[in-house]
N, C-alpha and C positions, 0 to 999 in steps of 0.2 A: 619746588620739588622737580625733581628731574622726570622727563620722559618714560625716561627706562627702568622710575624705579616700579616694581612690580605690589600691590596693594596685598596686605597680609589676609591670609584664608583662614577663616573660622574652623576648627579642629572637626570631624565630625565626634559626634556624640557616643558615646561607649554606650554598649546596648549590654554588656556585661556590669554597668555598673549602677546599682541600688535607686541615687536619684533620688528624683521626685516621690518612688514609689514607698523608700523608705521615711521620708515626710511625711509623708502620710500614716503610713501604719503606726509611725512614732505618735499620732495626733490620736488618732483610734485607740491606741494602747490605752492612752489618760484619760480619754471619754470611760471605756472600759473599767479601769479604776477606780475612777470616782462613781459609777455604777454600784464596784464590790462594796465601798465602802459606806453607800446609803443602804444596803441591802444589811450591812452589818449592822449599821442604827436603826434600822427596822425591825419594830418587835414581832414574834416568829407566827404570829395569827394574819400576821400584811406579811405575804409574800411578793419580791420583786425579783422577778426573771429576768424580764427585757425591759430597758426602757422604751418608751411612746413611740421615739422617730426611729430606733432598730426593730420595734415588732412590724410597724409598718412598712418596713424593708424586707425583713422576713415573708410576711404574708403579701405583696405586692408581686405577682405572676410573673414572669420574664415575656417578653416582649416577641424576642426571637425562640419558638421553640422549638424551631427545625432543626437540626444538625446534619450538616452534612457528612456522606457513606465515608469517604476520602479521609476527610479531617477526623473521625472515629479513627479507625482503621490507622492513621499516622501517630494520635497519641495513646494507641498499646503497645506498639511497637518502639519510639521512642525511648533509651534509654533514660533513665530517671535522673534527676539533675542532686546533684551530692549536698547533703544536708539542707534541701529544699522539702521535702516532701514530711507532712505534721501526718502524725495519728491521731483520730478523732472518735470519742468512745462515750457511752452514755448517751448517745443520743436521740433528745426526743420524739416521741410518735407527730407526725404532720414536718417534721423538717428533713426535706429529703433534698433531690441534686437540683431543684433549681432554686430553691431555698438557701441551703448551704452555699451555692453558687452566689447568689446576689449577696448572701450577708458575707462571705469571706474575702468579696472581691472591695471592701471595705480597707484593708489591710493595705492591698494591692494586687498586681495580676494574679490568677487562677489560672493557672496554664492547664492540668488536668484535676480531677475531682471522681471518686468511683465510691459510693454507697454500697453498703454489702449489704446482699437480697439473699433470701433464700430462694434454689430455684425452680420449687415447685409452685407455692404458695407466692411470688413476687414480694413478700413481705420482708421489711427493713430489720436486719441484723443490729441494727443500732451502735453502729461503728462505722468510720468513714478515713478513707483516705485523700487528702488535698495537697498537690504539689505546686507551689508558688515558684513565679519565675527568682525569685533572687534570695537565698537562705537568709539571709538578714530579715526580712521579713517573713518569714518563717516563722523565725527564732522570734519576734515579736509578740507575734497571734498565737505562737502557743503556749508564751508566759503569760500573754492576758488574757487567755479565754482559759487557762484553766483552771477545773475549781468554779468555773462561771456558772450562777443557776441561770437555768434556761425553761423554764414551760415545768416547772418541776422536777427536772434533772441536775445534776452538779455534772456539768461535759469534764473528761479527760483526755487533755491537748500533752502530746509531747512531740519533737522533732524527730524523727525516725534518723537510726544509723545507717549508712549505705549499705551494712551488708544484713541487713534487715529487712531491705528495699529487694525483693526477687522478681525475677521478672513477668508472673501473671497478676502484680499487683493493682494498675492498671486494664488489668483486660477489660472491655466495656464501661471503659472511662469517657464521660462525655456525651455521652449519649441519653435522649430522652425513656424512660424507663414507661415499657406496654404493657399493664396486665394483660397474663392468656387467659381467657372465658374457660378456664377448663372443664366447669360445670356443661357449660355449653356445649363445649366439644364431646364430650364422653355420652350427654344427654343425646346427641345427633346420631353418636357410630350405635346406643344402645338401640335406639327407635329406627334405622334406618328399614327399608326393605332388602330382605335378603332374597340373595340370588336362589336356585335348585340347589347350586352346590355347596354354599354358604348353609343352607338349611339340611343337607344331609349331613355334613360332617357335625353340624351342632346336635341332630339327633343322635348320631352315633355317640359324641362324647358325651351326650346325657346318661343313654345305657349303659356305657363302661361304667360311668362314675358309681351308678346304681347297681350294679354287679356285683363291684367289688362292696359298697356298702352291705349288700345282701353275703357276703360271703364274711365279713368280719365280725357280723351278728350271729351266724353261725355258728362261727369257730370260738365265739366268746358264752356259748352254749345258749343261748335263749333263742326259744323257740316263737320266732315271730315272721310272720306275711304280712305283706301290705302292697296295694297296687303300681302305688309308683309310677313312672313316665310307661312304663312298656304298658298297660291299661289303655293307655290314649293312642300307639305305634300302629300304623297301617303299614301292608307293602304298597308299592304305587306299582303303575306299570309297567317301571322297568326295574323292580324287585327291591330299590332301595327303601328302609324304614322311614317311615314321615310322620309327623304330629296327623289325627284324622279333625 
């Protein structure tokens, strides 16, 4: 061989292109399958959800449960990747984002993932959005998990169209999900110590309130007294009403 001749360079790897990851969710599909179809020979008093080594993937905690502020904040913003993103409906109580996370990343990558909460109450809408890096597998996980029982649920998987995909569909994708203590907080501001002036204005808007109570009873003719918050009103020393 000559000198000069120059040794052939390995192509790099297409990061657009399925791969390995769609081997895999092809392999998961069949596991999946033959799931439905024991679940069909099983008579309807033996119910089967999950098999053994997927519940225990389910219920096995994630490792990492930090998320970083940056990598949030980049996949809401990120435009959605075209016939990648599954709608996910039906879904059961205890399987939330890092649950669906560990079981869906079975398939293949999970590139983003957003649980719909309600957002007073933090609790689970039981519908979910998961966009996979490569629509092939997409397309996969959402013909074999749907119709899947799961914990008592029959889930509904379909591929979302792009122009169905809007863009707060992600918002707070990715991220660890905080109950607010709102018991908490409303229990602290009800009991806290009020200031002087915090405490006048609140006498005062007790009296209005009872003013106009007393003048509606009036005008609805029945003839009634009763003592009420002003029974209890002192002046103070600088003329404003106060609880005595």
């Amino acid at each position: 061989m000559s000198r000069t001749a120059k040794t052939a360079r390995k192509a790099p790897p297409n990061e657009d292109a399925p791969g390995d990851d769609l081997e895999t969710a092809k392999g998961v599909a069949k596991e999946v399958s033959a799931a439905k179809e024991k679940a069909k020979k099983t008579k309807p008093e033996e119910e089967i959800s999950v098999a053994p080594q997927e519940r225990r993937k389910i219920e096995r905690p994630t490792k990492d449960k930090k998320r970083k502020r940056d990598d949030s904040d980049a996949a809401e913003t990120a435009p959605p990747r075209p016939n990648a993103v599954m709608y996910v409906g039906h879904i059961p109580h205890g399987f939330y984002e890092e649950q669906m996370k560990d079981f869906f990343s079975q398939f293949g990558k999970v590139t983003r993932l957003r649980l719909s909460r309600n957002k007073k109450t933090g609790k689970s809408k039981h519908y979910a959005f998961i966009e996979f890096r490569y629509p092939e597998v997409a397309e996969i996980a959402a013909e074999s998990m749907n119709n899947y029982l799961m914990f008592g649920k029959i889930l509904q998987c379909h591929v979302m169209k792009p122009e169905e995909v809007h863009a707060n569909t992600f918002v707070g994708a990715n991220r660890v999900f905080k109950e607010v203590p709102w018991q908490k907080i409303n229990r602290e501001i009800h009991n806290k110590e009020l200031t002087y002036e915090e405490e006048v204005n609140r006498t005062q808007r007790l009296l209005k309130r009872e003013e106009k109570r007393r003048e509606r009873i009036k005008a609805a003719g029945i003839d009634y007294e009763f003592e009420g918050h002003s029974a209890y009103v002192v002046n103070d020393k600088k003329g404003h009403k106060r609880f005595d």
